[in-house]
C-alpha positions as CSV (number, residue, x, y, z in Angstrom):
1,X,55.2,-47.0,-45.9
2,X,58.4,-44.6,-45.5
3,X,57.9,-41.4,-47.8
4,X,61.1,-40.7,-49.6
5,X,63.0,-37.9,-50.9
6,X,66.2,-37.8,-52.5
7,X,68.3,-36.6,-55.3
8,X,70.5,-37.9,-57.9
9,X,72.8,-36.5,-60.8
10,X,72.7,-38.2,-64.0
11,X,75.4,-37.2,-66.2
12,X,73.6,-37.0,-69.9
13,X,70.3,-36.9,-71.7
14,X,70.7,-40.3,-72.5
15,X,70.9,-41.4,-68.6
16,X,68.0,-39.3,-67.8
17,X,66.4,-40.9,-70.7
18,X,66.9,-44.8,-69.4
19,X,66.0,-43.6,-66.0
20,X,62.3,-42.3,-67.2
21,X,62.2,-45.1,-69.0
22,X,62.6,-47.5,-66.0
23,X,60.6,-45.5,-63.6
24,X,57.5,-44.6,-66.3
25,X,56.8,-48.7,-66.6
26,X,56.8,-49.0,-62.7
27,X,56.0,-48.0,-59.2
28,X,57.6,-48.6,-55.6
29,X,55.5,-51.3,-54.3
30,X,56.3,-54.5,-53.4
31,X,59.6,-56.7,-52.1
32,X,61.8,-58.9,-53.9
33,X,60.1,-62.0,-51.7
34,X,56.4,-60.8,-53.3
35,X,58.2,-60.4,-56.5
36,X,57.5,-63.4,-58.3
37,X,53.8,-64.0,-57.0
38,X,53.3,-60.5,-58.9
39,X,55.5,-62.0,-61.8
40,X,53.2,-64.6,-62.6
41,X,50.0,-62.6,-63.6
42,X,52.2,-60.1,-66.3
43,X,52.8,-61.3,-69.6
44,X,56.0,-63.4,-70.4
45,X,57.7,-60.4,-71.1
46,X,56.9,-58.1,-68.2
47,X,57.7,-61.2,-65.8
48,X,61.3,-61.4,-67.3
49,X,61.9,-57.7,-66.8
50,X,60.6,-58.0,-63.2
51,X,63.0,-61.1,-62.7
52,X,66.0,-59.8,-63.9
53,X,65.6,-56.3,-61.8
54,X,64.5,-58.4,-58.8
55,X,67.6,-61.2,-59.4
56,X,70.3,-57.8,-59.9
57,X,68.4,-56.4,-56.8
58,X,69.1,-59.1,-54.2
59,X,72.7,-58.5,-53.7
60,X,71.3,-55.4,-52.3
61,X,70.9,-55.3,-48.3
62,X,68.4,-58.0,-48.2
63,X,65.4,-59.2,-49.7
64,X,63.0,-57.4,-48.1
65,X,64.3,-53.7,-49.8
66,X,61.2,-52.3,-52.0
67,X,62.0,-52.3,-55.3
68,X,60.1,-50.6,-58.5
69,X,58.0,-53.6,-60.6
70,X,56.0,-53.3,-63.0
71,X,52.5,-51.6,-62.8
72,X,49.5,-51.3,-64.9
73,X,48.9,-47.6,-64.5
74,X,50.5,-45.2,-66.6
75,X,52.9,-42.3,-66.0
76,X,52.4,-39.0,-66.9
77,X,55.0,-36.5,-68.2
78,X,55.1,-32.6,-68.3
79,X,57.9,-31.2,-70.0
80,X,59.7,-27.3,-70.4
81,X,61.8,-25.5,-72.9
82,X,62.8,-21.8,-72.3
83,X,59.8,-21.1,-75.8
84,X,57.5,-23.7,-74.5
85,X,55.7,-26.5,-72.6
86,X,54.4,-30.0,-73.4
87,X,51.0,-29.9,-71.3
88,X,50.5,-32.7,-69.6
89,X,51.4,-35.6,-71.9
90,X,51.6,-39.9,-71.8
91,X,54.1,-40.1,-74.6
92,X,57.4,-38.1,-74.9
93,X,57.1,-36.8,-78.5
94,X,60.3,-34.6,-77.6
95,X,63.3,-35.5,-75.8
96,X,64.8,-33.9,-74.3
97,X,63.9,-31.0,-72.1
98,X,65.8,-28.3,-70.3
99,X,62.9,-29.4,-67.4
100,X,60.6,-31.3,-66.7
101,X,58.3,-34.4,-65.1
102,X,57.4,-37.6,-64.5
103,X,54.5,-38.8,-62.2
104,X,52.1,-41.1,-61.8
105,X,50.4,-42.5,-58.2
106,X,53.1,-43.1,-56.2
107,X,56.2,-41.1,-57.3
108,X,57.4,-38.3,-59.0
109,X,60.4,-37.6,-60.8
110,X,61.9,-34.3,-61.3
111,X,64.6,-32.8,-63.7
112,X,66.6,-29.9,-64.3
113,X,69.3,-29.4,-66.8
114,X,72.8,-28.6,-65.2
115,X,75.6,-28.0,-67.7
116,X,75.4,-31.3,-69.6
117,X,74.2,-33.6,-67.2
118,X,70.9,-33.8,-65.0
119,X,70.3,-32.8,-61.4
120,X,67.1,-35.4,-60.9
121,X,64.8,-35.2,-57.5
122,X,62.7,-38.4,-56.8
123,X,59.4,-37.6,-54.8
124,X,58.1,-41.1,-53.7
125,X,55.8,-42.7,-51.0
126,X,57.7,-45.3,-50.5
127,X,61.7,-46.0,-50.5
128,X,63.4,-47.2,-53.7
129,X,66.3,-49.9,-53.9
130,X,69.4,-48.8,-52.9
131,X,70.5,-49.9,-56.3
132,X,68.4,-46.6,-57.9
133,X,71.6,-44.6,-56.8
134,X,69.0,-41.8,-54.7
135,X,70.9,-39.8,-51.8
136,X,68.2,-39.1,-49.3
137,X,67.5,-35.5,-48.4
138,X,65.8,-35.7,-45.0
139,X,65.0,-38.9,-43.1
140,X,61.2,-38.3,-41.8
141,X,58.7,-37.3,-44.3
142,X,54.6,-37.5,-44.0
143,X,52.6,-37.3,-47.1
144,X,49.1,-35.9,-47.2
145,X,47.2,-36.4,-50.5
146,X,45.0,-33.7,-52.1
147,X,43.0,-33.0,-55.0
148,X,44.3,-30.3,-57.4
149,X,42.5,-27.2,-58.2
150,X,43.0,-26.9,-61.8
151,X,42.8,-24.2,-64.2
152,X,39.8,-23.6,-66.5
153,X,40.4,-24.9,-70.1
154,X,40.0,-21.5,-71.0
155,X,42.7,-19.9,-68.8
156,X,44.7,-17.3,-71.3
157,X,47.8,-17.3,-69.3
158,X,47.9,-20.8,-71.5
159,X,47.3,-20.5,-74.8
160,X,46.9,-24.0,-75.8
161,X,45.0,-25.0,-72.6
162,X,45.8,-28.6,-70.9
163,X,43.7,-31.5,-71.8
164,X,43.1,-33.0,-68.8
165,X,40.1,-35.0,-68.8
166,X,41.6,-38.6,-68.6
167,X,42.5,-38.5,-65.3
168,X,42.3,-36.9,-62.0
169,X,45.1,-34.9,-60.9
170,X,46.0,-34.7,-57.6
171,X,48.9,-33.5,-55.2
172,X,51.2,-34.9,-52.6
173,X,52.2,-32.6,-49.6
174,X,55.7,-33.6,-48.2
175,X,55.7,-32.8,-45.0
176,X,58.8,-32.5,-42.6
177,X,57.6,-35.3,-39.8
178,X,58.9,-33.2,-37.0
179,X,58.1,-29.6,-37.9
180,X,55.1,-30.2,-40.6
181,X,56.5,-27.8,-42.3
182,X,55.4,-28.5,-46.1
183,X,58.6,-29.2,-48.2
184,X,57.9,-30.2,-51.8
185,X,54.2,-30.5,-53.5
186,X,54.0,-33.8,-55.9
187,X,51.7,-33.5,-58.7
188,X,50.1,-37.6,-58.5
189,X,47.0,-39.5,-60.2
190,X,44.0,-40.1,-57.9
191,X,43.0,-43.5,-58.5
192,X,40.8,-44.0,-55.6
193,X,37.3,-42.0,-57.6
């Protein structure tokens, strides 16, 4: 596993849009060669999707690249305007937002709005496909998972409160390998209770 951060620009709403959209029906988990093993227990559908990434993926500096397939687990979103926030949401009712997130177990994406286009940061524990267009910042990260300390449901520095009984929210220290000096904290789903 090689931890990976790295940054990206994406020049419109709608970009940022097809990227969630990628990203929220997969993880970073497995090699093009492992691809079609994994293909053949997805519906007809899914395995389709999976073969056309994995067959526009292999021109790509060899087969053995990780590359994002499709995962059963779903992704979690929290979004910001300048007058509001979504809470912690599996659907985006509203799109799109100034800011905002996208995580599930193994990555999380981040966004910002810079003049009409997108500054994106991609938070993951392993390394996505070249082909993902994600300029590396750093080249030796260590990841520590934790659970989250959340707030009470009745917290009144939120007026609607989070409902986040579904699932158990965790974080993901990235940690510089050579100084372990904490970089960036990744809100992730603990699967493992």
């Amino acid at each position: 596993m090689n931890p990976f951060v790295g940054v990206k620009q994406v020049s419109s709403a709608g970009e940022l849009r097809q990227l969630l959209d990628n990203l929220s029906e997969s993880s970073i988990a497995q090699s093009v060669d492992d691809l079609p093993c994994h293909c053949e227990r997805q519906p007809k559908a899914k395995r389709s999707v999976n073969k056309a990434i994995a067959r526009s993926l292999e021109m790509h500096e060899g087969a053995h690249d990780p590359v994002f397939v499709q995962s059963p687990e779903s992704s979690y979103y929290f979004l910001r305007w300048h007058h509001k926030i979504s809470g912690i949401v599996t659907q985006i009712a509203e799109f799109p937002s100034p800011e905002g997130q996208m995580f599930n177990s193994q990555i999380e994406l981040r966004w910002k709005q810079q003049g009409s286009g997108y500054e994106v940061l991609l938070l993951s524990r392993v390394e996505p496909s070249p082909a993902l267009g994600f300029e590396a910042i750093g080249s030796s990260w260590e990841i520590i998972d934790r659970d989250a300390q959340l707030y009470e449901k009745t917290e009144t520095r939120f007026p609607q409160g989070f409902d986040y009984d579904n699932f158990k929210i965790a974080q993901r220290y990235f940690m510089d390998a050579q100084t372990a000096t904490v970089h960036f904290v990744a809100l992730t789903v603990n699967n493992h209770d």
